[in-house]
DRENGU-159359 format. One line per 5 residues: their letters; for each residue x, y, z of N, C-alpha, C, O. Coordinates in steps of 0.02 Angstrom, whole numbers. Example, Ala and Ser with C-alpha at 12.3 -4.5 7.8 and 13.67 -1.06 7.14 Angstrom:
as	660:-284:390:615:-225:390:660:-165:390:712:-166:423; 642:-112:354:684:-53:357:645:2:394:670:57:402 $
END
This chain:
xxxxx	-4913:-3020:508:-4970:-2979:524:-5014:-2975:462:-5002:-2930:422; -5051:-3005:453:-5100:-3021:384:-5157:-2980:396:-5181:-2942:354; -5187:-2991:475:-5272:-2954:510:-5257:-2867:481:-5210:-2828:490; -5330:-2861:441:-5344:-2808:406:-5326:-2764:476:-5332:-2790:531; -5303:-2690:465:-5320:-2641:532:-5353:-2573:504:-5318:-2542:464 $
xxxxx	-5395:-2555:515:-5459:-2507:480:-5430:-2455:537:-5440:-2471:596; -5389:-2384:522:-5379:-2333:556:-5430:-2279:519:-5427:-2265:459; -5477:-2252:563:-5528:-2190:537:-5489:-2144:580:-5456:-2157:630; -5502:-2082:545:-5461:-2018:577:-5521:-1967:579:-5542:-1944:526; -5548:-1950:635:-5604:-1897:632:-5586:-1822:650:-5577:-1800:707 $
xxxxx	-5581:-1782:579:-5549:-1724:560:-5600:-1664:555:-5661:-1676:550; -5577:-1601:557:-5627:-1537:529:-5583:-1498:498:-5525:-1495:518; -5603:-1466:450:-5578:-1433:405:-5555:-1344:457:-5538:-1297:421; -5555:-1332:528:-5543:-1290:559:-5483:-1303:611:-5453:-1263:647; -5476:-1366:602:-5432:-1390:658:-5365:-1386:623:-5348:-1408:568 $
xxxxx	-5326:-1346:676:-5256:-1334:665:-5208:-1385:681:-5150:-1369:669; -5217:-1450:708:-5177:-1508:720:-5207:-1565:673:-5182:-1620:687; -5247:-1568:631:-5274:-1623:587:-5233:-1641:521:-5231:-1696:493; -5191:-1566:498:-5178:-1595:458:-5089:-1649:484:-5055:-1690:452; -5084:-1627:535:-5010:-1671:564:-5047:-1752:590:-5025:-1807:575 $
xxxxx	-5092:-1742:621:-5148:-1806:624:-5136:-1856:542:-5118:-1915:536; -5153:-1809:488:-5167:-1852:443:-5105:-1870:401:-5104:-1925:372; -5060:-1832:397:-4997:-1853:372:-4972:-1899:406:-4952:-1942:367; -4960:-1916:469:-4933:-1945:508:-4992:-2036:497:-4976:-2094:512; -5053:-2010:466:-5089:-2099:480:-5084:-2106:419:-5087:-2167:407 $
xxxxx	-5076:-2065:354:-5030:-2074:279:-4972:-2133:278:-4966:-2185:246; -4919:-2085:345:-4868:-2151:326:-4888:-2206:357:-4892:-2260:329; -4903:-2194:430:-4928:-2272:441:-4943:-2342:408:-4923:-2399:421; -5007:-2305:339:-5026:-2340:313:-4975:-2394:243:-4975:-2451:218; -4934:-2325:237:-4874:-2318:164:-4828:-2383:218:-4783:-2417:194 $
xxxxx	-4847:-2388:279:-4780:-2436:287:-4822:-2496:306:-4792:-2548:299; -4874:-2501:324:-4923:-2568:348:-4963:-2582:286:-5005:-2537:278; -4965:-2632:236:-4989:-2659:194:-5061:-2648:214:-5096:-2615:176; -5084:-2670:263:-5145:-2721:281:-5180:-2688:324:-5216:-2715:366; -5170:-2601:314:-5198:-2532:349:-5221:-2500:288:-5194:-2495:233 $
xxxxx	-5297:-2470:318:-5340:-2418:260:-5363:-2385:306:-5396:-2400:355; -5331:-2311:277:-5350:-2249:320:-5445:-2225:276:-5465:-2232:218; -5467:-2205:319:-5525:-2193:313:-5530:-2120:356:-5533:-2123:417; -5532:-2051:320:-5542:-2000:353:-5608:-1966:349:-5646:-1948:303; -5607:-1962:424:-5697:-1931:415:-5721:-1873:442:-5740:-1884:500 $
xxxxx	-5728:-1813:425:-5754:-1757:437:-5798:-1745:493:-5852:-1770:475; -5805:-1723:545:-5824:-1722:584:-5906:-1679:580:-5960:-1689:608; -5881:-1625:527:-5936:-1566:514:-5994:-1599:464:-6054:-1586:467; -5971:-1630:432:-6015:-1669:387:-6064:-1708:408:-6054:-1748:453; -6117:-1702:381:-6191:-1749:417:-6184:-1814:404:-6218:-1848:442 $
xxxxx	-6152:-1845:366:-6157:-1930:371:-6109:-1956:397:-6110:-2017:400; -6049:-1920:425:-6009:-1955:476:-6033:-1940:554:-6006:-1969:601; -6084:-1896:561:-6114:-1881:636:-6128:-1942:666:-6103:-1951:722; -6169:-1995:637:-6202:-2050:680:-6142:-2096:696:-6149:-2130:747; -6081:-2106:661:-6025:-2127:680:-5965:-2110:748:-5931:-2139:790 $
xxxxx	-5984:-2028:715:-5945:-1980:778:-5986:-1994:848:-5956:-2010:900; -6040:-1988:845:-6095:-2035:893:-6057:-2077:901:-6004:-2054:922; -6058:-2139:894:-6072:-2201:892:-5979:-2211:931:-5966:-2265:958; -5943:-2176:930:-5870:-2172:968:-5851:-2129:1019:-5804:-2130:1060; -5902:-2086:1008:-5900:-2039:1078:-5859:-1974:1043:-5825:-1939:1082 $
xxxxx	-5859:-1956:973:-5782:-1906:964:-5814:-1830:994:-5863:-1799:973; -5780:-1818:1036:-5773:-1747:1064:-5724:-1691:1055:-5733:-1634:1076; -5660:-1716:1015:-5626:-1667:986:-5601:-1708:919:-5611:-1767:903; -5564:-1651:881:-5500:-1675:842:-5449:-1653:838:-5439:-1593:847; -5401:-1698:824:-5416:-1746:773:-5396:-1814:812:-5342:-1820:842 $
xxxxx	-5446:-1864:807:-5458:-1937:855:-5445:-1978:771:-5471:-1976:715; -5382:-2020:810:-5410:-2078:769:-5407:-2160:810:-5375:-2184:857; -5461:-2185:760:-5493:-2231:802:-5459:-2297:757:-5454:-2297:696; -5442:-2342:793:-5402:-2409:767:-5447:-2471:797:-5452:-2492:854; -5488:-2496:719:-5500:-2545:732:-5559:-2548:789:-5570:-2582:838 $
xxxxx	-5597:-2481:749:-5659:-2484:822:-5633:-2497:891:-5680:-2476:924; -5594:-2515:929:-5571:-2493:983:-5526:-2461:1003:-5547:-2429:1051; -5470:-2450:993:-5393:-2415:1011:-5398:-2333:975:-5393:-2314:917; -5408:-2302:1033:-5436:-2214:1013:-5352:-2170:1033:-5324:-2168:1088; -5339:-2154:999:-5286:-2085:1007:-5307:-2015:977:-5317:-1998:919 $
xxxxx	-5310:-1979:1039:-5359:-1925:1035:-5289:-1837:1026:-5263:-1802:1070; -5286:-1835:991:-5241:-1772:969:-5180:-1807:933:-5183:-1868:929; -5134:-1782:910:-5091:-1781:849:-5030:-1848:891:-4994:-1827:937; -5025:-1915:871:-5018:-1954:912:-4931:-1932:907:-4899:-1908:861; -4908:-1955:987:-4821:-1927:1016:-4786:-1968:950:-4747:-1934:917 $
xxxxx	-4794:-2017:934:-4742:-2038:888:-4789:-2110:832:-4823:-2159:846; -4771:-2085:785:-4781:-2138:722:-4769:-2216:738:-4812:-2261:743; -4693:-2221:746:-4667:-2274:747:-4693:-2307:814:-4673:-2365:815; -4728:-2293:866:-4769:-2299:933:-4821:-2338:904:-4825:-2400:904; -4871:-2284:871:-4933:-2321:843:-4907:-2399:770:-4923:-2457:757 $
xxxxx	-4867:-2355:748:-4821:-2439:713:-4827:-2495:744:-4863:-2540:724; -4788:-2499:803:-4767:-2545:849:-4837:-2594:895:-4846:-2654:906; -4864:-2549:905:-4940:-2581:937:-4969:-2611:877:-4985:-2671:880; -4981:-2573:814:-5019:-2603:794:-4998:-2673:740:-5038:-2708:708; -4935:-2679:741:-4897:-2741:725:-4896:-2796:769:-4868:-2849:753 $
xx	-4932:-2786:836:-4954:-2820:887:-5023:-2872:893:-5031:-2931:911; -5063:-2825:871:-5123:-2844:860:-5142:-2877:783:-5199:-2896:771 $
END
């Protein structure tokens, strides 16, 4: 599995499930070489035209690879592991 995988995590500093969101795409990354977490604030004005641009309506969403969206604190790590060792 060499293909870069770009996981963005779109977070708010009010949301009570973001920070299990972001620990959880931490290890992801700690175990996939060829994964860069990119977390982006939802409240903040220069991630808006992005949050646009994916449709984000809650958090914490993270988005894999511009297409593959998991929208709340994903059921299991080793799940999103497994798919994305696929692609």
């Amino acid at each position: 599995m060499d293909k870069q995988i770009l996981i963005e995590l779109f977070t708010s500093p009010t949301c009570p499930y973001c920070p299990k969101a972001k620990k959880i795409a931490e290890r992801i990354v700690k175990e996939l070489p060829n994964a860069l977490l990119i977390e982006r604030d939802v409240t903040i004005n220069e991630n808006a035209e992005i949050s646009r641009k994916y449709g984000i309506q809650g958090v914490p969403t993270m988005i894999i690879n511009g297409t593959y969206r998991i929208v709340g604190v994903p059921n299991s790590e080793r799940e999103v592991i497994n798919y994305l060792k696929q692609i």
